[in-house]
Steps between C-alpha positions, in 0.01 A plus 500: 500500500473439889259711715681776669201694675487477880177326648352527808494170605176443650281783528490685838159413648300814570389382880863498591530899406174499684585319799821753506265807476285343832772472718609850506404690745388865464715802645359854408786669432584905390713469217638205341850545668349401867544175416755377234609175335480140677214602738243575181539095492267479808338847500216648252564877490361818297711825574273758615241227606456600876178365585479148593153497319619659215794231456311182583233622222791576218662180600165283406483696232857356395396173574207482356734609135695230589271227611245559213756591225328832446623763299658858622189624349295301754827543768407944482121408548576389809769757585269737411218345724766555795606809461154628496406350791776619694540819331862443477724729367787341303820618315525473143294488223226164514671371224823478579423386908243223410753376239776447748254396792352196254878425297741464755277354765385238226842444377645478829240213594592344195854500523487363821261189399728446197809490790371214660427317205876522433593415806254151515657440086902582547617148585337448076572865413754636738625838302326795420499754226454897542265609199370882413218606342699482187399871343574881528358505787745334736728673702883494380585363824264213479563446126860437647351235685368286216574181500693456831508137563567386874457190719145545731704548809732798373464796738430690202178409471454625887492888358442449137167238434301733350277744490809741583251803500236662404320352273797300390377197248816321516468080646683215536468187342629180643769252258580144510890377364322373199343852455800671522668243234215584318566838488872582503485670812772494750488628898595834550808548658526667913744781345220601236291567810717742694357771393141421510546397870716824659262733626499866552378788754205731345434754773113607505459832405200564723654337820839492478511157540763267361336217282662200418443426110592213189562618209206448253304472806218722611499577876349180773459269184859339543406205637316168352119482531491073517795459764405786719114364499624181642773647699426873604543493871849623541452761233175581681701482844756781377218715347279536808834551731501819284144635514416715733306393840176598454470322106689215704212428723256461192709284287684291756198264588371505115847338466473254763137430404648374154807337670224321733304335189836262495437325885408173395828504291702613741345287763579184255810632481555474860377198526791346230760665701363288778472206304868539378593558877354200624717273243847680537491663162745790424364846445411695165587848602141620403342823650150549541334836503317578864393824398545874558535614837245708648490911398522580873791292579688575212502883579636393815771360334523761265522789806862347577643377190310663182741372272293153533406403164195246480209402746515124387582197659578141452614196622753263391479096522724477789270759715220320418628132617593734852175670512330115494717400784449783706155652441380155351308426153174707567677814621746523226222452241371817641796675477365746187166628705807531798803698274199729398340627824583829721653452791733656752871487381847545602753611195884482535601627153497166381244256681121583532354298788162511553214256686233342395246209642772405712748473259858720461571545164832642388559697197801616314510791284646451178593723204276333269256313768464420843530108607349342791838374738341396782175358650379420873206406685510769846267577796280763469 
């Protein structure tokens, strides 16, 4: 009788859920609504954790559980260690927080590593397979999920790679054809998803606020660990357009700081585009991210149109070749540290203009980002 139990493929390697839990950055936040979904991707958070000392000591105290392998036992030494030392006083019985401080952050990390190794295997194993726990614990909605079988690229995996909540144990597993021979399973057809995928308003009781929501799917965890690791910046964008000023001027340039570690890469990238110039070749359409404009000068933009809805921006191919011909190759490398500084601006609902080192850059403000449209050198 043929094998029909799902594999894993290769196992996920434990310094990719490591390297995931290093790049985040650390936002002390109130409660755990101040920052929802994507943004969690590139931000280390513990509601009620206020104190930049406190945070930066929990968070080593996660990595360390993560790095070492160690146990929650060990993981609530440490927490303890923290608290004490900062005398902090949390909600909710120590149980119960250090459980969900050490699960989801190490499952999070986890499903994120296993993401990419999906994404390096799909040209050999290009579907994937939803999988639960597989006992009384699951939730009915995520039982219902149970073997849904969908290419890699299906947006469904955008909301629904899990965890999908708190302390969800559901995962994914990644299929070849043969596998799915193997196994008599067959892809899972769009209109089975319809429901899954049609979300609803929850207002919040203590605000008032309307909150999107998925079925099945506990509030700011509808989105997918992996692909918003390696992609966060728009969602990231959209979220810090939201927060208020003053938690704006903290986070912003922890954002950019991250964006930053990515220079050389963009800088190479640059220098293709210039390559691909130089011997007539036709354009790709790809947009690189710049990074978020500055706190100040997005409030100015804010003050006239507050309906703006992200603080990043990027640049497409075609702006890029421009920017070499205008500004030359040097200049436009420089163009992140540029997109990223305060300066003086001029706003006309639609256009940010601002100057910097000599250089007029021109801004349009989008509904989901804002894109560089126009570059100068000027005299200052």
């Amino acid at each position: 009788m043929p094998d029909t139990t799902p594999q894993y493929g290769q196992l996920v390697k434990f310094d990719e859920a490591i390297s995931n839990l290093k790049s985040k950055v650390q936002i002390p936040t109130e409660s755990y609504k101040d920052l929802l979904g994507h943004i969690h991707a590139r931000a280390f958070t513990v509601a009620g954790a206020t104190k930049t000392e406190l945070l930066n000591d929990l968070y080593k105290a996660v990595l360390a559980a993560i790095e070492n392998g160690e146990t929650i036992t060990e993981f609530r030494a440490r927490f303890d260690k923290a608290v004490s030392k900062h005398g902090w006083s949390y909600n909710g019985k120590r149980g119960w927080r250090t459980q969900v401080i050490y699960q989801n952050n190490k499952n999070t990390a986890r499903a994120a590593g296993r993401w990419q190794q999906q994404e390096r295997l799909k040209h050999r194993r290009p579907y994937l397979l939803y999988l639960t726990a597989g006992d009384s614990r699951v939730r009915p909605q995520h039982n219902a999920w149970n073997y849904i079988l969908l290419p890699i690229e299906h947006n469904f995996w955008n909301t629904h790679y899990p965890p999908n909540g708190w302390n969800c144990r559901c995962k994914v597993v990644s299929l070849s054809d043969a596998d799915i021979k193997r196994m008599g399973l067959t892809v899972t057809p769009d209109s089975a998803l319809k429901n899954y995928q049609k979300p609803f308003t929850e207002v919040d009781p203590t605000t008032g606020e309307e909150l999107e929501r998925l079925p099945g799917i506990d509030l700011g965890w509808d989105y997918n660990p992996g692909l918003a690791w390696l992609g966060a910046d728009k969602a990231t964008g959209q979220m810090l357009a939201k927060l208020d000023h003053q938690i704006r001027e903290v986070a912003t340039p922890i954002f950019n700081n991250a964006i930053n570690e990515g220079q050389s890469y963009f800088k190479s990238q640059v220098a293709t585009i210039a390559a691909k110039q130089s011997l007539g070749k036709a354009e790709s359409g790809t947009k690189l991210t710049l990074g978020h404009l500055h706190p100040n000068l997005f409030k100015t933009v804010l003050d006239i149109a507050p309906e703006t809805k992200s603080t990043l921006v990027v640049i497409d191919e075609a702006m890029i070749k421009t920017a070499i011909q205008l500004i030359g190759f040097e200049q436009t490398t420089q163009l992140m540290k540029l997109i990223q500084t305060q300066a003086d601006s001029t706003f006309n609902q639609s256009v940010v203009q601002y100057v910097v080192n000599g250089i007029l850059i021109t801004v349009e403000v989008g509904s989901d980002m804002n894109r560089v449209v126009a570059v100068k050198q000027v005299d200052v």
